[in-house]
N, CA, C and O of each residue as an XYZ file, in Angstrom:
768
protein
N      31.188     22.103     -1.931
C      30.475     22.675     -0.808
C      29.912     21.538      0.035
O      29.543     20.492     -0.499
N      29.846     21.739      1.360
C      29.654     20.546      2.286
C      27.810     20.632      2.607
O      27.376     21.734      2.942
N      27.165     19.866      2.528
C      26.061     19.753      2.900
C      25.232     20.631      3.591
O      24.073     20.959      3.337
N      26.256     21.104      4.847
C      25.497     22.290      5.752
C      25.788     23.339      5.259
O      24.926     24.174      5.535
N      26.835     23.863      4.463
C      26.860     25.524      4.110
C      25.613     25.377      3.001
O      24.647     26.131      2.888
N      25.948     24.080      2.150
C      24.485     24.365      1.061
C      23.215     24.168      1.683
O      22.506     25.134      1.400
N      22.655     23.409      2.351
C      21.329     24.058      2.888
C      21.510     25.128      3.323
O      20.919     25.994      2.679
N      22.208     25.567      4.343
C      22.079     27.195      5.168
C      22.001     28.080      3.838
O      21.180     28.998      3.817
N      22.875     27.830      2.650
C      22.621     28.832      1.871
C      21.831     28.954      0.751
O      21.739     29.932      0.008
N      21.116     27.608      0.661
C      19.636     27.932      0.119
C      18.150     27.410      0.849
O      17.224     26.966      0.171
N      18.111     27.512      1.968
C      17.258     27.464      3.349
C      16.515     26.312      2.818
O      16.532     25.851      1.677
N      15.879     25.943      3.824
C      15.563     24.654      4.066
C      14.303     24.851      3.100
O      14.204     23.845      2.397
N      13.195     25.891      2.782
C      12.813     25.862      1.669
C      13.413     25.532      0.174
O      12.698     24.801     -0.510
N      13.851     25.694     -0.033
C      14.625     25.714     -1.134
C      15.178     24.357     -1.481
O      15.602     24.228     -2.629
N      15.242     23.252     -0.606
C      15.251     21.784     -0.563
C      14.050     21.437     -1.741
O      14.240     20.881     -2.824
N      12.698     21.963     -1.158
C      11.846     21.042     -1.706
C      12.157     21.485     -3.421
O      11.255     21.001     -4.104
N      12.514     21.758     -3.723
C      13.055     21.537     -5.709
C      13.268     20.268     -5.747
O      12.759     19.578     -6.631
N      14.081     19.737     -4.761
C      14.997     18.592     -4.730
C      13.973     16.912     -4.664
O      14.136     15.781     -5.122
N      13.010     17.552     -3.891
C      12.037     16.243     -3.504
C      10.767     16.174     -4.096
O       9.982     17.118     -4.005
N      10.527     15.258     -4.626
C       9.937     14.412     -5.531
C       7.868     15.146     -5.283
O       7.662     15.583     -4.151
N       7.088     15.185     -5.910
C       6.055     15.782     -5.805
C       5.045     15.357     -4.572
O       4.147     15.903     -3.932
N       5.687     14.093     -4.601
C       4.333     13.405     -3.909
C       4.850     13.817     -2.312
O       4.294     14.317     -1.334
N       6.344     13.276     -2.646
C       6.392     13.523     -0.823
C       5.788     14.362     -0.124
O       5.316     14.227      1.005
N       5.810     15.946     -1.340
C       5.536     17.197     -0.742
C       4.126     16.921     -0.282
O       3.735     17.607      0.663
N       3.109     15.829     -0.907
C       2.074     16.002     -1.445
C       1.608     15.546      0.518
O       0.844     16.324      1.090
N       2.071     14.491      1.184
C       1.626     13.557      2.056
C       1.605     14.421      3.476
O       2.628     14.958      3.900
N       0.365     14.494      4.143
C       0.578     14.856      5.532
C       1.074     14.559      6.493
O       0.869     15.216      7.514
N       1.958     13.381      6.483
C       2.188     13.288      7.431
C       2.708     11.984      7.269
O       2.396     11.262      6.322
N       3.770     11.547      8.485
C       4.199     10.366      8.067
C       3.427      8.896      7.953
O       2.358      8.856      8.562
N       3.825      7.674      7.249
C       3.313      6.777      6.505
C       2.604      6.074      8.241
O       3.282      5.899      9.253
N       1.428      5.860      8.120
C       0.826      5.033      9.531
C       1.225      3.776      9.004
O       1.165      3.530      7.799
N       1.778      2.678     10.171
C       1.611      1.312      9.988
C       0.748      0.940     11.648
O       0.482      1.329     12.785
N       0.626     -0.140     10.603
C      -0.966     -1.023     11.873
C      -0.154     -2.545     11.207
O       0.068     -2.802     10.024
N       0.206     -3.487     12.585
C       0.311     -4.796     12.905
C      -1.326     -5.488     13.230
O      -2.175     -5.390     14.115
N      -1.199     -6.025     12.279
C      -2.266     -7.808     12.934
C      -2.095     -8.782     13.328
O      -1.316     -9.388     12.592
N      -2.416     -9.373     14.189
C      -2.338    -10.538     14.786
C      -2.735    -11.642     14.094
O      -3.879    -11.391     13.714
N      -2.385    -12.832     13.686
C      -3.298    -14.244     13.107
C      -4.292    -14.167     14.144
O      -4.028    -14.009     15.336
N      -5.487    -14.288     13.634
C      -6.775    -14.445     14.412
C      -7.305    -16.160     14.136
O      -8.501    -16.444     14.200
N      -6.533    -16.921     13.915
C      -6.927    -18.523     13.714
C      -7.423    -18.832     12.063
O      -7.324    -19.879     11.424
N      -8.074    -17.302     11.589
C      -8.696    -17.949     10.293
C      -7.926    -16.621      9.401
O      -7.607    -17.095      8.310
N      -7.670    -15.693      9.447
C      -6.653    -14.587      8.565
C      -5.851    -14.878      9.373
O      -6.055    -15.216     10.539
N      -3.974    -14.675      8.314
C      -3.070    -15.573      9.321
C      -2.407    -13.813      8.848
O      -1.279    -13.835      9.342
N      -2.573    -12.530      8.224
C      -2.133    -11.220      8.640
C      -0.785    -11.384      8.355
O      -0.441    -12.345      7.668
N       0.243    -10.383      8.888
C       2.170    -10.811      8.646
C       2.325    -10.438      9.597
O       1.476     -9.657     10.025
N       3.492    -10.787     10.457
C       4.604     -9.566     10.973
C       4.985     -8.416     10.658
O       5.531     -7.625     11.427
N       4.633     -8.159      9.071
C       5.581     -6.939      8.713
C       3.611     -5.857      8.175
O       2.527     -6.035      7.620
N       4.473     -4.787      8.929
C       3.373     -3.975      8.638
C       2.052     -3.495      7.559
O       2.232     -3.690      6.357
N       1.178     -3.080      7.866
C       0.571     -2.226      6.884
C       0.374     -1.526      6.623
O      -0.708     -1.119      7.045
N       1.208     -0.526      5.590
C       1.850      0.760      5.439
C       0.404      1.670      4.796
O      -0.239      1.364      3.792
N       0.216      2.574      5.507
C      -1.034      3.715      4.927
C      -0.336      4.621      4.324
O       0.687      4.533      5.004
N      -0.110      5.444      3.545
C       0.440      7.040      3.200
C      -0.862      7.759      2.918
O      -1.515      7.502      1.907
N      -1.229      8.637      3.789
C      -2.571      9.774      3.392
C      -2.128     10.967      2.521
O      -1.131     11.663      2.711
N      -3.141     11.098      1.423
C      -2.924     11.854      1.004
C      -1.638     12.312      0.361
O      -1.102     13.409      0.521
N      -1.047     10.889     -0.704
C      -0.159     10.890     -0.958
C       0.249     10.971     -2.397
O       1.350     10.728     -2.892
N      -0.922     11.385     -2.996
C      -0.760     12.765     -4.454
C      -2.101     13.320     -4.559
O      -3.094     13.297     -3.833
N      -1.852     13.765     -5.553
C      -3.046     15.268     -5.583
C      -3.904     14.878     -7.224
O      -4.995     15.432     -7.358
N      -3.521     14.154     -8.164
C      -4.476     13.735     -9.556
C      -5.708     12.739     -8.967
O      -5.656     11.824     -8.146
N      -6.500     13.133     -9.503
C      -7.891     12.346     -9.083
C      -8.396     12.099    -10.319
O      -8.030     12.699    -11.330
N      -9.617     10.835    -10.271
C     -10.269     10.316    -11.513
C      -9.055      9.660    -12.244
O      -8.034      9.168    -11.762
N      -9.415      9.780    -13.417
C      -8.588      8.941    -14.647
C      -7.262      9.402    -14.581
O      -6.321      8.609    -14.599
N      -7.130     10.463    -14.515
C      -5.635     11.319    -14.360
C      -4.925     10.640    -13.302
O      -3.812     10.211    -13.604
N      -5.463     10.397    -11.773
C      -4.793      9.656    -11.084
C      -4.585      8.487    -11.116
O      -3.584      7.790    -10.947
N      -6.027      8.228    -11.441
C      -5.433      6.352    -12.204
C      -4.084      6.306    -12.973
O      -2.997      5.862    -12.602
N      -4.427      6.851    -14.079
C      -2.803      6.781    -15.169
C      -1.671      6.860    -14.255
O      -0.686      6.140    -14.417
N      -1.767      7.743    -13.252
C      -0.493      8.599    -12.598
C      -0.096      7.406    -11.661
O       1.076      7.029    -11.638
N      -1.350      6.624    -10.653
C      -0.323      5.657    -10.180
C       0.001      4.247    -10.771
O       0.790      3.495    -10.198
N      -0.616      3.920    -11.907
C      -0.309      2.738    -12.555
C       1.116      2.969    -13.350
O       1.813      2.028    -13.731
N       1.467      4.433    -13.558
C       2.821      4.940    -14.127
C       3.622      4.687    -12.891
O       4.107      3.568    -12.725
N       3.782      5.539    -12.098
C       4.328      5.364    -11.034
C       4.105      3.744    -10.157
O       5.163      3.469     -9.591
N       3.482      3.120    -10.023
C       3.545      1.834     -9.613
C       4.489      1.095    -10.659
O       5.601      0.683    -10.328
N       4.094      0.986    -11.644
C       4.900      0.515    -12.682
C       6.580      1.027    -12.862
O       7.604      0.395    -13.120
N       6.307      2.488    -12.590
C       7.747      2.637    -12.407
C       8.979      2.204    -11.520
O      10.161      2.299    -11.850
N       8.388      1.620    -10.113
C       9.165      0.880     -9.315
C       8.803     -0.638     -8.993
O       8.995     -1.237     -7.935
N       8.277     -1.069    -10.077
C       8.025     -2.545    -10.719
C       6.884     -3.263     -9.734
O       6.756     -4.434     -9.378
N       6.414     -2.532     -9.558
C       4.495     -2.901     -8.704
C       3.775     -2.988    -10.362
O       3.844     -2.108    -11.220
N       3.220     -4.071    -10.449
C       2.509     -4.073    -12.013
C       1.625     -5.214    -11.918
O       1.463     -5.839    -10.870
N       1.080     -5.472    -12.958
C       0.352     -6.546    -13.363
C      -0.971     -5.817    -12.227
O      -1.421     -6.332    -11.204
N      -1.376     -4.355    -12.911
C      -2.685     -3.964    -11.763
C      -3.903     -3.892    -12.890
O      -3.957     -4.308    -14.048
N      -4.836     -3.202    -12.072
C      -5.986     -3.348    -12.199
C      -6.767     -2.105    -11.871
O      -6.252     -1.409    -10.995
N      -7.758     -1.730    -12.321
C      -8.884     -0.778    -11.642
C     -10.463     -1.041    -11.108
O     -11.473     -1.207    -11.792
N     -10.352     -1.026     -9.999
C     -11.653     -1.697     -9.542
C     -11.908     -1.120     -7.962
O     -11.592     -0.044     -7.456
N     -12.497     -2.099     -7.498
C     -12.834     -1.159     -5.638
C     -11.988     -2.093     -4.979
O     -10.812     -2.316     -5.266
N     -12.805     -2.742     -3.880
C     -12.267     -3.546     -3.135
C     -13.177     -4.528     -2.500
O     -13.931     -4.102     -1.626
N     -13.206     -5.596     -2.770
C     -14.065     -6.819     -2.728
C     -14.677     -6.345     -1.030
O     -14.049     -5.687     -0.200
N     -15.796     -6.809     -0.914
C     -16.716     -6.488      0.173
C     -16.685     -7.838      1.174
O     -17.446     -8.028      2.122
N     -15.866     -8.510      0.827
C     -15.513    -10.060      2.007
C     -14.010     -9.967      2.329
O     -12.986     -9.760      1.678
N     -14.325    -10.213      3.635
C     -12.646    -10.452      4.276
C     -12.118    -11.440      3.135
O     -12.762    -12.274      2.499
N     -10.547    -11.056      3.045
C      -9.731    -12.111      1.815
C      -8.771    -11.453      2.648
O      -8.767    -10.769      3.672
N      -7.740    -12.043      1.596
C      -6.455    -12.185      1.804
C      -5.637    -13.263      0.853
O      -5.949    -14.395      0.482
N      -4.214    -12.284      0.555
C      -3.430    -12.665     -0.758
C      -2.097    -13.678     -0.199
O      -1.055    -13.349      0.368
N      -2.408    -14.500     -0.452
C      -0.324    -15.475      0.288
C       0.360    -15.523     -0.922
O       0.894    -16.631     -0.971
N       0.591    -14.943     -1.827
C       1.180    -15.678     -3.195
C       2.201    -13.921     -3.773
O       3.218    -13.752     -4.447
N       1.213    -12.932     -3.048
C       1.888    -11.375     -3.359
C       1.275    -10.578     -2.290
O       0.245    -10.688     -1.625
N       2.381     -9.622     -2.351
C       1.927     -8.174     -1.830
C       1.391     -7.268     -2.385
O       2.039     -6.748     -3.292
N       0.114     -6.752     -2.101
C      -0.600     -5.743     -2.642
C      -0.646     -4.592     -2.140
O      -0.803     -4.242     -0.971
N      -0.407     -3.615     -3.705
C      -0.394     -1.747     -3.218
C      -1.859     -1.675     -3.879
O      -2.278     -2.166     -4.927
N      -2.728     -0.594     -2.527
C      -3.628     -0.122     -3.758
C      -3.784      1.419     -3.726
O      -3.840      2.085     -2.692
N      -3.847      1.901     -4.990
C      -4.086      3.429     -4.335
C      -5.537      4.208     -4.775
O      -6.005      4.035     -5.900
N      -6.018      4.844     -4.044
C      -7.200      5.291     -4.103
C      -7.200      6.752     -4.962
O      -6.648      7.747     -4.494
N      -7.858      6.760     -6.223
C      -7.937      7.624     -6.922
C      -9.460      8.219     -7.428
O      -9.582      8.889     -8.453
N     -10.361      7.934     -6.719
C     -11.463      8.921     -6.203
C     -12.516      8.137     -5.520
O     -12.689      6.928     -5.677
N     -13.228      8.938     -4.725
C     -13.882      8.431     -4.052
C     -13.472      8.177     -2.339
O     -12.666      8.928     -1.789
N     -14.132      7.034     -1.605
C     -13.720      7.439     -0.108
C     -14.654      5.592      0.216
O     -15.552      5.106     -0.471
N     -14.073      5.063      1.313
C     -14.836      4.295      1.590
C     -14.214      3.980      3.253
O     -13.407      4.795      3.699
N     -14.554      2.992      3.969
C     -14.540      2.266      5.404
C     -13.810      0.813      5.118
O     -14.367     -0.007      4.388
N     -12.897      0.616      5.557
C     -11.999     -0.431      5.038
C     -11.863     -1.779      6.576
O     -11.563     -1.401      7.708
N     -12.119     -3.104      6.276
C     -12.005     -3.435      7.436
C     -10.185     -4.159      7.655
O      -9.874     -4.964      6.777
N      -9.354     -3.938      8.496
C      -8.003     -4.088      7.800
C      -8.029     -5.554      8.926
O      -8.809     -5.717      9.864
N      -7.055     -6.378      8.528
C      -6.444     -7.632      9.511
C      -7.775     -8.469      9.928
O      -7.468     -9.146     10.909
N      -9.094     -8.682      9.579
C      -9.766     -9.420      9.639
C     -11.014     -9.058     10.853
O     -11.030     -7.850     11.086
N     -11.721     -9.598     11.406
C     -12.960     -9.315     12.311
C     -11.850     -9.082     13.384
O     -12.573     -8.576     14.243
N     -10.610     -9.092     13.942
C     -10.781     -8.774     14.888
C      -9.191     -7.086     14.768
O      -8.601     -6.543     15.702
N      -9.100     -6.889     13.609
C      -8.689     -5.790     13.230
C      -9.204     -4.422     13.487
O      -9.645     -4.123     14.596
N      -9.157     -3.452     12.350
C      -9.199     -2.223     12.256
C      -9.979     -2.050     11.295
O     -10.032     -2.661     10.228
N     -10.791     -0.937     11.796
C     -11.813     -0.014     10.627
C     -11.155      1.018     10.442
O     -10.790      1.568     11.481
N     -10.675      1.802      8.893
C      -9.860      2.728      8.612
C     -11.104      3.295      7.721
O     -12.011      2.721      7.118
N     -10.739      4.759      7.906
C     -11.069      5.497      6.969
C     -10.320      5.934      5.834
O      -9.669      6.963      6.017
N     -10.251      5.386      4.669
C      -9.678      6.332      2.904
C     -10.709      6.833      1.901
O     -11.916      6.717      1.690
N      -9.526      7.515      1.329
C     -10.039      8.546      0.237
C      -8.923      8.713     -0.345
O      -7.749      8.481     -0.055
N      -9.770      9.397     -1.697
C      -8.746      9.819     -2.667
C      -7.669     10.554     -2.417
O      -7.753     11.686     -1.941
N      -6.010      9.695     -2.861
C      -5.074     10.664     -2.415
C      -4.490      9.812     -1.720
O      -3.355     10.251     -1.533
N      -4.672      8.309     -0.955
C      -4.204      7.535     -0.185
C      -3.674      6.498     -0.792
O      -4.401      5.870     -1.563
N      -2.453      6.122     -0.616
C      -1.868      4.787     -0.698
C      -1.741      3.648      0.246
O      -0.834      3.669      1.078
N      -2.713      2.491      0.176
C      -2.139      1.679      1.272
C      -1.009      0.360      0.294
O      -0.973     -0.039     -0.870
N      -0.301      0.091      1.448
C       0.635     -1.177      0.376
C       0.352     -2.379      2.012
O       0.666     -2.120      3.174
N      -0.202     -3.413      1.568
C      -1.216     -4.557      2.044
C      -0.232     -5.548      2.193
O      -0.139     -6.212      1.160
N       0.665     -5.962      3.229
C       1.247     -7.297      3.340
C       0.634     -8.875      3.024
O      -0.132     -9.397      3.834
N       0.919     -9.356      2.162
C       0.235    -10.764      2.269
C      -0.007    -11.274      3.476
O       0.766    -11.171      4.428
N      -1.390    -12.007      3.495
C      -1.846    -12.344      4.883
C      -2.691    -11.748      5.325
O      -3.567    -12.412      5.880
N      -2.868    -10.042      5.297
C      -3.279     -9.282      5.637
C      -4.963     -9.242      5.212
O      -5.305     -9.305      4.031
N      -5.682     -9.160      6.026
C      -6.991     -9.572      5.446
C      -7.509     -7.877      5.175
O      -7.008     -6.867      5.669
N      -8.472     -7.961      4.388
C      -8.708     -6.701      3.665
C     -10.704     -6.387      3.387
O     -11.336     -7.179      2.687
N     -11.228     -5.468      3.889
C     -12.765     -5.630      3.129
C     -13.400     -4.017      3.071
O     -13.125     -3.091      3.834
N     -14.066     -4.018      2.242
C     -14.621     -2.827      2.484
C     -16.137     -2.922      2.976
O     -16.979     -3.757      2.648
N     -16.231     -2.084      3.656
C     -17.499     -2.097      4.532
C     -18.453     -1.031      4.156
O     -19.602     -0.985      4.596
N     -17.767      0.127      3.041
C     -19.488      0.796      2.283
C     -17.903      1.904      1.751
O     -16.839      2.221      2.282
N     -18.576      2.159      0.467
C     -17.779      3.336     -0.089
C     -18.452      4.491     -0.859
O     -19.682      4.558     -0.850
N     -17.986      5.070     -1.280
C     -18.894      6.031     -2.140
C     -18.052      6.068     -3.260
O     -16.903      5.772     -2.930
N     -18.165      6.306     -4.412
C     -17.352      6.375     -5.619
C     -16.466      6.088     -5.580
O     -15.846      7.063     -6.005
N     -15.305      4.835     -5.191
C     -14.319      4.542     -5.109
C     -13.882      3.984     -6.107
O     -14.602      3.130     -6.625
N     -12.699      4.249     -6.641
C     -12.061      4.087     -7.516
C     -10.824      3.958     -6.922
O     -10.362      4.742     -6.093
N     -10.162      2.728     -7.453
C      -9.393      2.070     -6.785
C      -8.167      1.466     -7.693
O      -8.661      0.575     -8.384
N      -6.769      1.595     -7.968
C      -5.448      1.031     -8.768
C      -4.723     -0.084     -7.568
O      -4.227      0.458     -6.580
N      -4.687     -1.031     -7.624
C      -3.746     -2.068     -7.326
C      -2.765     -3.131     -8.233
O      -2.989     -3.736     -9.281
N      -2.147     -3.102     -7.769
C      -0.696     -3.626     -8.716
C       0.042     -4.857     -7.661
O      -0.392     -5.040     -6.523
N       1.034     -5.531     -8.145
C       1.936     -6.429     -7.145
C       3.224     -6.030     -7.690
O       3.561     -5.507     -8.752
N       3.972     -6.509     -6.446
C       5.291     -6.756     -6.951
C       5.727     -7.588     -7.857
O       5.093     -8.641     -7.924
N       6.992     -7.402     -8.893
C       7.048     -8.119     -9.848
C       6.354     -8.488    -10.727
O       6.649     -9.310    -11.595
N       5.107     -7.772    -10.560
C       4.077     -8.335    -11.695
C       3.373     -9.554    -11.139
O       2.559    -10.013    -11.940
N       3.495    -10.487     -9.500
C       3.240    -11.403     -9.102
C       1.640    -11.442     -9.349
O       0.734    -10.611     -9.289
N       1.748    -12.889     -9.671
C      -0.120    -13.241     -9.775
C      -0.384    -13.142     -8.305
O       0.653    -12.876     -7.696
N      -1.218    -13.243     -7.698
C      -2.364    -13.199     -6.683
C      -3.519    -14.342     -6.482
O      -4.422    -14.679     -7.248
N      -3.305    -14.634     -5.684
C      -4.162    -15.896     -4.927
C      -5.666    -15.221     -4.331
O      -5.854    -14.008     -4.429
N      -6.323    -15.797     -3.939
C      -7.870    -14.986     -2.989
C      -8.202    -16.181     -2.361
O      -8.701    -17.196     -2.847
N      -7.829    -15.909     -1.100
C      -8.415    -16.646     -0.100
C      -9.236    -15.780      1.033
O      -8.971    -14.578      1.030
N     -10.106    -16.189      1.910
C     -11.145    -16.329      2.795
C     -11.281    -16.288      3.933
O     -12.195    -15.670      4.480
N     -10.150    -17.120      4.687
C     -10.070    -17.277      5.988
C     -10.850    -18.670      6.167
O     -11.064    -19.044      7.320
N     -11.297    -19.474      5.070
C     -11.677    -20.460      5.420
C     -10.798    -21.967      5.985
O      -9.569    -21.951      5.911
N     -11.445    -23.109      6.487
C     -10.549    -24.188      6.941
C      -9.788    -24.620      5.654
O     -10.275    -24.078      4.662
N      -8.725    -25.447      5.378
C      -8.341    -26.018      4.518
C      -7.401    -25.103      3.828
O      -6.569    -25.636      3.094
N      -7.397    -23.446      3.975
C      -6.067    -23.089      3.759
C      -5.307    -22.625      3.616
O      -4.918    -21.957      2.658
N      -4.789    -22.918      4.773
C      -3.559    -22.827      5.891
C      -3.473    -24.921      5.922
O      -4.259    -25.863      5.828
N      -1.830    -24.666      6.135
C      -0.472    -24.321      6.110
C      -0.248    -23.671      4.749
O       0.165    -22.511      4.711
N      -0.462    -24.256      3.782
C       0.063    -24.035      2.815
C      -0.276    -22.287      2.666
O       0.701    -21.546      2.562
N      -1.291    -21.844      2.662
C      -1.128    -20.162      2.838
C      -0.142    -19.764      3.340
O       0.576    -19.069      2.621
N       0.249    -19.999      4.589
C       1.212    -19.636      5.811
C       2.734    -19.838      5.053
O       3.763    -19.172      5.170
N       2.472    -20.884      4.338
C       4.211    -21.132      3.663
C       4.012    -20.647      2.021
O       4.870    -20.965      1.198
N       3.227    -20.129      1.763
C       3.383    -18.941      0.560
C       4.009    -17.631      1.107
O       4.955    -17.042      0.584
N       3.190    -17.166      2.509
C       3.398    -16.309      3.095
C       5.157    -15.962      3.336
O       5.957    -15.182      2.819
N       5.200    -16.688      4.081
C       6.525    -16.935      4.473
C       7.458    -16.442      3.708
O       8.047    -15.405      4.010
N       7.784    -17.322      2.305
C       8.325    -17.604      0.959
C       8.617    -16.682      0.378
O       9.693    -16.884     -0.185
N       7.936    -14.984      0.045
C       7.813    -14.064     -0.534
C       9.131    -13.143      0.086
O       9.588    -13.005      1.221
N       9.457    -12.647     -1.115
C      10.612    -12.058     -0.349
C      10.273    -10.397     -0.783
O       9.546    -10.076     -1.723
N      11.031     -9.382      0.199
C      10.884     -8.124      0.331
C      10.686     -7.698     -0.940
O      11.013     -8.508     -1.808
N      10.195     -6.543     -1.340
C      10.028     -5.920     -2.823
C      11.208     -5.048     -2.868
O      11.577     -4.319     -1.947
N      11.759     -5.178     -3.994
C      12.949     -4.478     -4.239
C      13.012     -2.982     -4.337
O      14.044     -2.334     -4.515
N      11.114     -2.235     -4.125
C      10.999     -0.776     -3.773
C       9.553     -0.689     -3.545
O       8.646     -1.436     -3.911
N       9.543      0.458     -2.815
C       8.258      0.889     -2.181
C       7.777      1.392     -3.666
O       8.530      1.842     -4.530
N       6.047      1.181     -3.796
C       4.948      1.210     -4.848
C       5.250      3.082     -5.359
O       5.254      3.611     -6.470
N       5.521      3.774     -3.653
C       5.434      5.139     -4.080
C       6.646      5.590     -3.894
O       7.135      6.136     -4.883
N       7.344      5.539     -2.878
C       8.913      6.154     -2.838
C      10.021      5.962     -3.922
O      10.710      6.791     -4.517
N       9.965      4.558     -3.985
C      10.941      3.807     -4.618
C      11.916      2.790     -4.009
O      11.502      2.156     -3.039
N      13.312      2.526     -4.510
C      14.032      1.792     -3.952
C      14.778      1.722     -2.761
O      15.251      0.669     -2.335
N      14.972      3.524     -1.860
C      15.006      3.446     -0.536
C      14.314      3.873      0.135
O      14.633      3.891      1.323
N      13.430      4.255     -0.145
C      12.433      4.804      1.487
C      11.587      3.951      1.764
O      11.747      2.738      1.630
N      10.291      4.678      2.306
C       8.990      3.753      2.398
C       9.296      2.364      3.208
O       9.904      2.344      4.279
N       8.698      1.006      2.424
C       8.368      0.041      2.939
C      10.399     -0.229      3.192
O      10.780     -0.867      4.174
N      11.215      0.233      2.385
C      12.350     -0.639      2.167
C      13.101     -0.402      3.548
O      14.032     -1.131      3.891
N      12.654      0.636      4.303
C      12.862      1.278      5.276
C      12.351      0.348      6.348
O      13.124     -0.289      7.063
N      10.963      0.276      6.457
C       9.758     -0.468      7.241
C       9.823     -1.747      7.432
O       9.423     -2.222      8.495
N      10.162     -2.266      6.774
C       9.975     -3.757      6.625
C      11.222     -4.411      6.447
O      11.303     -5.609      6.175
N      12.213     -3.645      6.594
C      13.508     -4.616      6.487
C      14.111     -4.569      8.414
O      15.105     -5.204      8.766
């Protein structure tokens, strides 16, 4: 049977059996936001992928659920914690984090970036470079992982470093799958 007689003959409802929980789960498509190097966060070219509301387990249950699922498309070597309250930024990996309860004000790409609002249910996946802070949260509970299991650097935006940030940056090559989709959608889509 060819593609179009089988949807027409089990309607376009009848797809979602086929697709995966979370997709169903997300409102709407994945936001990306570009930063500029501002002289002291040097940010990427390649986007910073938001997914809202992109599963439905909260507390410990969601913790487990995305450190399984992160782990399952080889985002690992994570952690549970919030999100450091000083502009930083990672040159050494790319960071997913996903928010599994709670809600906070995020400052994204450095002082001269973006203030985002998350909450539980959100995935952001953080390009190296990308400067990152939180600016007040309420119960946040927070899973981040890297690709490959990559260690992670913490830098500042201070003098002294850059170049060598900039050519970590550089150096890192695409992740072989998005933290939540997997090996074709998402970032593999975005960023290639």
């Amino acid at each position: 049977m060819n593609r179009q007689k089988f949807i027409t003959s089990i309607g376009l409802a009848g797809l979602t059996i086929f697709l995966p929980k979370t997709a169903l789960s997300m409102t709407n498509q994945p936001q990306k936001l570009f930063f500029k190097d501002d002289g002291k966060i040097p940010n990427n070219k390649l986007p910073l992928i938001l997914y809202k509301n992109a599963f439905d387990d909260r507390g410990s249950r969601g913790a487990s659920w995305l450190e399984k699922r992160f782990s399952d498309n080889n985002w690992t070597n994570s952690w549970r914690n919030g999100i450091y309250s000083f502009h930083h930024y990672h040159s050494t990996s790319h960071e997913v984090l996903g928010i599994y309860s709670g809600s906070a004000l995020v400052h994204l790409g450095g002082e001269e970036g973006e203030k985002i609002q998350i909450e539980a249910g959100d995935i952001i996946i953080i390009p190296a470079g990308v400067g990152h802070k939180n600016l007040g949260s309420k119960g946040l509970g927070v899973v981040g992982a890297y690709p490959d299991g990559r260690n992670w650097d913490l830098n500042h935006g201070l003098p002294g470093e850059r170049p060598k940030a900039d050519e970590n940056i550089a150096a890192l090559p695409i992740p072989n799958a998005d933290p939540l989709l997997g090996p074709h959608d998402g970032l593999k889509q975005i960023w290639l």
